[in-house]
Z-matrix of the N, CA and C atoms (Angstrom, degrees):
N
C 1 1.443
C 2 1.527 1 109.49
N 3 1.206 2 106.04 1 144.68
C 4 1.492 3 110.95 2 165.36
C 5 1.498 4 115.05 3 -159.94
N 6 1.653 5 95.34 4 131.50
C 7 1.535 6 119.30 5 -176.05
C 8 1.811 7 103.58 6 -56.99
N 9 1.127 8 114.97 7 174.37
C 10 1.525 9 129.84 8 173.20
C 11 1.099 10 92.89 9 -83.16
N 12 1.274 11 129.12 10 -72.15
C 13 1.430 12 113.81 11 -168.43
C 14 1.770 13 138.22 12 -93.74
N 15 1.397 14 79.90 13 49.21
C 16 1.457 15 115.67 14 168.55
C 17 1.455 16 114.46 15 -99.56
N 18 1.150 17 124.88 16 -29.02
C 19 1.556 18 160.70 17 168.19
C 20 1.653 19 95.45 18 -32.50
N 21 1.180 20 127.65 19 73.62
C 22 1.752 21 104.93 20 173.98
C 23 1.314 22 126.28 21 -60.23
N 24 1.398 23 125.55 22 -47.32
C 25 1.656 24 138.06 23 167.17
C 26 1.710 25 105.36 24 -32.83
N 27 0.942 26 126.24 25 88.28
C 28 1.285 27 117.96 26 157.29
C 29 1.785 28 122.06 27 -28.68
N 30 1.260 29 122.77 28 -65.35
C 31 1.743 30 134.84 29 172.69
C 32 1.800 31 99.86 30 -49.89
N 33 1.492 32 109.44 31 -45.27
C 34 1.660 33 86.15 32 -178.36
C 35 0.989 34 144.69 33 -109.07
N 36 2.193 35 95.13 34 15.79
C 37 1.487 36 127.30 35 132.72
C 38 1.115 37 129.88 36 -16.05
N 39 1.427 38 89.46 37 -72.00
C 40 1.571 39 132.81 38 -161.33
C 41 1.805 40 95.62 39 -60.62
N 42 1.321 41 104.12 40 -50.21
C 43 1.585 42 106.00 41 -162.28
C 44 1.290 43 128.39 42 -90.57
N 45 1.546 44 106.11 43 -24.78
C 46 1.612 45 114.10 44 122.56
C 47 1.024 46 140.18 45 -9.85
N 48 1.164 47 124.83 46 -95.63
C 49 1.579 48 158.20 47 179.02
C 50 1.592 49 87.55 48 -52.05
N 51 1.395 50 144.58 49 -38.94
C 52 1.283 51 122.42 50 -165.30
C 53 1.646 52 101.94 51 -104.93
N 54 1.059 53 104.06 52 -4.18
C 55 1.757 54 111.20 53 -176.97
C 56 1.777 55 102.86 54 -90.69
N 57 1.407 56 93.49 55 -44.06
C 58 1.557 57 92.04 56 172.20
C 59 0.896 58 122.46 57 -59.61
N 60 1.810 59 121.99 58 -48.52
C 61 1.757 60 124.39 59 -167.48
C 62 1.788 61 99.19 60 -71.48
N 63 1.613 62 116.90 61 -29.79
C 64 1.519 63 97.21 62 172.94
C 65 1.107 64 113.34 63 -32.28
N 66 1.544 65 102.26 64 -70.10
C 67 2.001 66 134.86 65 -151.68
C 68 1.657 67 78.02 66 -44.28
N 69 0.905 68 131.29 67 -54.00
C 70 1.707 69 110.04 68 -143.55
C 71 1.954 70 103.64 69 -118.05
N 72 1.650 71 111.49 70 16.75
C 73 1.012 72 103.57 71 163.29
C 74 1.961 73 112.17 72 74.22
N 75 1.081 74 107.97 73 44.13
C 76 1.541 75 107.36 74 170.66
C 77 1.203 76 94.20 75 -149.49
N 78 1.724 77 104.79 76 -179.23
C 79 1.516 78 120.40 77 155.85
C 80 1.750 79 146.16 78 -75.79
N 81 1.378 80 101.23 79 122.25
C 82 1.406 81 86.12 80 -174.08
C 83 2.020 82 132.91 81 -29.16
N 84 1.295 83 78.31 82 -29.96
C 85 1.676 84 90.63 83 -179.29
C 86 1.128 85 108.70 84 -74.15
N 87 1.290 86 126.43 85 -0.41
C 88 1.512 87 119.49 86 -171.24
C 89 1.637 88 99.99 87 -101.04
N 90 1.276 89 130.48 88 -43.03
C 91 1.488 90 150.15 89 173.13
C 92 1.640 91 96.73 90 -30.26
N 93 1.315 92 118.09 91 96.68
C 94 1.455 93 106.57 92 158.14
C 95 1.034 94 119.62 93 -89.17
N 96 2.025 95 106.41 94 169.39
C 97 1.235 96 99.26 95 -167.59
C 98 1.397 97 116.53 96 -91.08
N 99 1.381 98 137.94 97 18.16
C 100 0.987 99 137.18 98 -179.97
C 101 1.880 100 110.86 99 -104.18
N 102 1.501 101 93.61 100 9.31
C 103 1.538 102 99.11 101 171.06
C 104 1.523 103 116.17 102 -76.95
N 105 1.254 104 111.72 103 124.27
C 106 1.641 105 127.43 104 159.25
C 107 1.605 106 127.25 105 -86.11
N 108 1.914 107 88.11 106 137.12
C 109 1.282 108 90.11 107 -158.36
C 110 2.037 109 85.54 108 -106.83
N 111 1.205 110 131.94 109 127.72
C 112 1.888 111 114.94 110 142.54
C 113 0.820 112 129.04 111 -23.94
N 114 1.162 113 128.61 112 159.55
C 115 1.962 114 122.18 113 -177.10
C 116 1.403 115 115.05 114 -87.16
N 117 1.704 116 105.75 115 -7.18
C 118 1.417 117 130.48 116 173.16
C 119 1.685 118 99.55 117 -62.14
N 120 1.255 119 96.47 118 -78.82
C 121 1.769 120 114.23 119 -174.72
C 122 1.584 121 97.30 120 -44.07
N 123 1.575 122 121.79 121 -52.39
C 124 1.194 123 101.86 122 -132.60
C 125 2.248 124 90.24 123 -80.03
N 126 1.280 125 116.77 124 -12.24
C 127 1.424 126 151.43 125 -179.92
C 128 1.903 127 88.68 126 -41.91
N 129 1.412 128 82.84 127 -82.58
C 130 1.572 129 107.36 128 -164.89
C 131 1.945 130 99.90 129 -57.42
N 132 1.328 131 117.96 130 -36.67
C 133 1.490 132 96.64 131 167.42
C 134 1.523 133 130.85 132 -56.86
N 135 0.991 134 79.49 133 -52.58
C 136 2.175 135 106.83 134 163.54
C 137 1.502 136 93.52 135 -18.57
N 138 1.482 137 89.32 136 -76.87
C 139 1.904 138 107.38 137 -158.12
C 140 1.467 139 107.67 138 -53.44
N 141 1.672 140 113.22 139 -29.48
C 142 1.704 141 110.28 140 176.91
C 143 1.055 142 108.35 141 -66.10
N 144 1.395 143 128.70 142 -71.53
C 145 1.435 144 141.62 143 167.41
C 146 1.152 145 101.68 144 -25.21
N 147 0.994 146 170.13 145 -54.93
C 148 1.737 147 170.30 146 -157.16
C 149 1.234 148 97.96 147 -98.21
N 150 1.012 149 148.98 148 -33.69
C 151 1.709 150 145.81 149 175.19
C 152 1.379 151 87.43 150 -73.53
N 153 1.626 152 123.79 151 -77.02
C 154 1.275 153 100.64 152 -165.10
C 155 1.678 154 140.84 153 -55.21
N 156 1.329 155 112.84 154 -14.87
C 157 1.311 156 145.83 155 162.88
C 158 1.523 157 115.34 156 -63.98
N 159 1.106 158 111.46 157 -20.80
C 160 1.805 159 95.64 158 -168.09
C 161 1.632 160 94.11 159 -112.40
N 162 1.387 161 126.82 160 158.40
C 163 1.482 162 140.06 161 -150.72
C 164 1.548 163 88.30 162 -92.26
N 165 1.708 164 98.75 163 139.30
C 166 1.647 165 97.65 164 -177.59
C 167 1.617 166 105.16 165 -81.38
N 168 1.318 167 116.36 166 153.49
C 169 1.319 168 140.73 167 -157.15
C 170 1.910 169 91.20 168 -72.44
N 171 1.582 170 104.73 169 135.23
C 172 1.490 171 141.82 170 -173.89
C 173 2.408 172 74.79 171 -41.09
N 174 1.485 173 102.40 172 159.59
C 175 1.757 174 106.69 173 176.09
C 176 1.839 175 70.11 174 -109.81
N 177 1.357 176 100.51 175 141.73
C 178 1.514 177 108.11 176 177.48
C 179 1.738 178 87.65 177 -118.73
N 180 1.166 179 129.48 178 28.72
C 181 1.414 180 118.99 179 155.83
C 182 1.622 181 121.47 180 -52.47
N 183 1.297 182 122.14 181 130.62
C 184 1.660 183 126.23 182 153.13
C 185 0.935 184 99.99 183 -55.11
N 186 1.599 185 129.44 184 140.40
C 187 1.949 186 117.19 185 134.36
C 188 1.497 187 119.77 186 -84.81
N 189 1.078 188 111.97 187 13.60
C 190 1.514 189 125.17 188 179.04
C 191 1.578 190 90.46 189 -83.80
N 192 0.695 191 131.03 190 -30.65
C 193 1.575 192 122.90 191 -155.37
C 194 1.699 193 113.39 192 -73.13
């Protein structure tokens, strides 16, 4: 388990806390910091944050086609 504000990085606080309140449809401001995430949950944010971060893949479409 790990609290939010266990989080030392300020930026991946930040990106956290706003990735989470998407997932569940509220406001970041609402996310306290004494909320716990599983290492499951907190896993799968990781993996969003890194998807959204990495450059989307070359379109290997022909236009000949």
């Amino acid at each position: 388990m790990i609290r939010i504000r266990e989080i030392a990085d300020p930026e991946l606080k930040r990106r956290i806390v706003a990735a989470l309140a998407e997932r569940r449809g509220m406001s970041p401001a609402a996310v306290p910091e004494w909320f716990e995430l599983d290492d499951a949950d907190f896993v799968d944010l990781l993996n969003d944050l890194k998807e959204a971060d990495a450059p989307s893949p070359p379109d290997l479409h022909d236009p000949r086609e």
